[in-house]
C-alpha positions as CSV (number, residue, x, y, z in Angstrom):
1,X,26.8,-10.5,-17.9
2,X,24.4,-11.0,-14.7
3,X,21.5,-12.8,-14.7
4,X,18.1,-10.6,-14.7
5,X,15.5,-11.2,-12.0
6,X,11.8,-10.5,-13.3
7,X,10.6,-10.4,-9.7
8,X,8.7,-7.7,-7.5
9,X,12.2,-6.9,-6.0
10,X,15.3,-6.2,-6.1
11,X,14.9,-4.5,-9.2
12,X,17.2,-3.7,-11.7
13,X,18.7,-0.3,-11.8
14,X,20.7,1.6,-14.7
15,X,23.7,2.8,-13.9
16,X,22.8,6.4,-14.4
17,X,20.1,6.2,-12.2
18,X,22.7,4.4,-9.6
19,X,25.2,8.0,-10.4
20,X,22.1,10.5,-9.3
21,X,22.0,8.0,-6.2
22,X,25.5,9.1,-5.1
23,X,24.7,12.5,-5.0
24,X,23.9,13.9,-1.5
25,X,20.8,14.4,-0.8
26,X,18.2,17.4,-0.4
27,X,16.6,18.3,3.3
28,X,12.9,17.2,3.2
29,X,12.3,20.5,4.4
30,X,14.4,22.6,2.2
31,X,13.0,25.3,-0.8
32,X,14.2,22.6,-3.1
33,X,12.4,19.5,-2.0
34,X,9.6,21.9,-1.8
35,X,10.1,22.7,-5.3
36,X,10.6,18.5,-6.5
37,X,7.3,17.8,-5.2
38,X,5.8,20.9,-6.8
39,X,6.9,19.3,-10.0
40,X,6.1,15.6,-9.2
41,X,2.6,15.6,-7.7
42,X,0.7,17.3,-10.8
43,X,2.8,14.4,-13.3
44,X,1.4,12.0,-10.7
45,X,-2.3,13.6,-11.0
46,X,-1.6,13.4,-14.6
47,X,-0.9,9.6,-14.6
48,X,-3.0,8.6,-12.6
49,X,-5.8,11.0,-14.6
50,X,-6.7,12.5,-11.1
51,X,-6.3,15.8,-9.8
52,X,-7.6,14.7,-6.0
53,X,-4.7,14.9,-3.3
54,X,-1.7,13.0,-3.9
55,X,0.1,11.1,-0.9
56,X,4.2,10.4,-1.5
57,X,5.9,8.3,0.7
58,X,9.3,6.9,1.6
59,X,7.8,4.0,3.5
60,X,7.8,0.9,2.7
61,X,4.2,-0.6,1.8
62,X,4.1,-2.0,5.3
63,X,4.2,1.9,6.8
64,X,1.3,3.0,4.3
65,X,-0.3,-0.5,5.5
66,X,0.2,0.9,8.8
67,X,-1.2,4.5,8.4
68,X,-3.9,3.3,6.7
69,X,-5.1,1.2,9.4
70,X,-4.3,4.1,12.4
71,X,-5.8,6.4,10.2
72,X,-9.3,4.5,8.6
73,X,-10.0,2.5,11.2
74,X,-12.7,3.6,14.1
75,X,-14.3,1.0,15.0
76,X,-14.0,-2.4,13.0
77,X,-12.3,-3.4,10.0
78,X,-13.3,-6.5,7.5
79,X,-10.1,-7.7,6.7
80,X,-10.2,-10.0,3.5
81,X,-7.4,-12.8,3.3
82,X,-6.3,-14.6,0.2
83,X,-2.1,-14.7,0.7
84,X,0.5,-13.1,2.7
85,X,0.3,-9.6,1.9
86,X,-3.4,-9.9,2.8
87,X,-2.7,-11.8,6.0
88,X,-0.1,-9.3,7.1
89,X,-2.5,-6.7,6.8
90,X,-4.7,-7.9,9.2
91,X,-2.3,-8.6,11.3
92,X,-1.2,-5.1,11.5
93,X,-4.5,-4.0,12.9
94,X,-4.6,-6.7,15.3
95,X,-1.3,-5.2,17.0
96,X,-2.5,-1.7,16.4
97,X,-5.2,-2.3,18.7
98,X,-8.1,-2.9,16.0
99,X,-11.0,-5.3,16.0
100,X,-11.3,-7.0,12.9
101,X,-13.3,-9.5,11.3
102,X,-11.8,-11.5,8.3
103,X,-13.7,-13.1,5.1
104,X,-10.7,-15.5,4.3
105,X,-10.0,-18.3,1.5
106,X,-7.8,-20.3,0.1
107,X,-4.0,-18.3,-1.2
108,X,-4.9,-17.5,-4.9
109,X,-8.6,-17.8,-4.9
110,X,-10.8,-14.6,-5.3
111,X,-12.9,-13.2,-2.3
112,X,-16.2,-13.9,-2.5
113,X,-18.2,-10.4,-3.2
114,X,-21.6,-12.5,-1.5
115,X,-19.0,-12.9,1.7
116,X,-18.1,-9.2,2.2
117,X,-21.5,-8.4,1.5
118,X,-23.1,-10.5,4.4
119,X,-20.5,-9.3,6.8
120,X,-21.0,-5.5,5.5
121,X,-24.9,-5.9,6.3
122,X,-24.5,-6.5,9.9
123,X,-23.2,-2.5,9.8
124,X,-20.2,-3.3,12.4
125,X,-17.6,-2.1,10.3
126,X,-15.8,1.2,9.1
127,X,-13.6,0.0,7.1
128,X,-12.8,-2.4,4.9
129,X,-9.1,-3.6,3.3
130,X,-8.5,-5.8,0.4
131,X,-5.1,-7.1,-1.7
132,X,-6.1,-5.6,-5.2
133,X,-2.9,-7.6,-6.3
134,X,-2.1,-10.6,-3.9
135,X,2.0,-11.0,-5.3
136,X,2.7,-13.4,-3.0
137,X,0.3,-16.0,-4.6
C-alpha cells in the first residue's frame, strides 16, 4: 500500500477514473463536447444554487488569475496580500501592465476590512482581488 497525501495536490485518483483518462479525447469543438457542457453547466448552477453564467476552464488557477486581471482591471487594482497565492496575484498584474496598490500583512493574518476601506475611499481603483482561502499559509 502507498502512503496517502491529504494535501491541495497531487491528489489521489481511483483507478476507474484513471481508465476514462485513457480514452481519447473529444474535439472542444465537436457536437459532443457541446453536448458535455450542456449537461455540466446546469449541475454546476445547481451546486453552486446559481443559475447566473457559469465559466469552465482547463487552466490552471494562475490562467483564471490571469484573465481575471486582463479582463477586470481598467484602471487600478487594490491588491490585498496575506501569503503566496495572494502575492502572486499581484504580481500578475504588475507584469500585465496594471497599477496596483496593495493593503499587505503578515502570511496568515486576516486583511484588515478598515485597510481596504481607506484605500477604497480615495476612488482610484476598479478593482479589487483578495485570497478567500490563502493555502499556502
Amino acid at each position: 500500500m502507498h502512503k496517502k497525501l491529504f494535501i491541495p495536490g497531487p491528489t489521489e485518483v481511483r483507478d476507474d477514473l484513471l481508465k476514462e483518462m485513457a480514452k481519447p479525447m473529444i474535439g472542444h469543438r465537436s457536437g459532443e463536447f457541446s453536448d458535455l457542457m450542456s449537461e455540466v453547466v446546469p449541475k454546476i448552477q445547481e451546486v453552486l444554487y446559481t443559475k447566473n453564467f457559469i465559466v469552465v476552464s482547463t487552466s490552471s488557477g494562475t490562467g483564471l488569475m490571469e484573465a481575471a486581471v486582463r479582463n477586470c482591471v481598467k484602471k487600478k487594482a487594490l491588491h490585498t496580500i496575506c501569503g503566496a497565492f495572494s502575492k502572486r496575484w499581484a504580481e500578475i498584474s504588475k507584469v500585465n501592465g496594471k497599477e496596483i496598490d496593495v493593503v499587505e500583512v503578515e502570511w496568515g493574518k486576516a486583511i484588515p476590512p478598515e485597510k481596504v476601506d481607506e484605500k477604497l475611499a480615495t476612488g482610484e481603483f476598479d478593482t479589487v482581488f483578495l485570497t478567500h482561502n490563502e493555502t499556502s499559509t
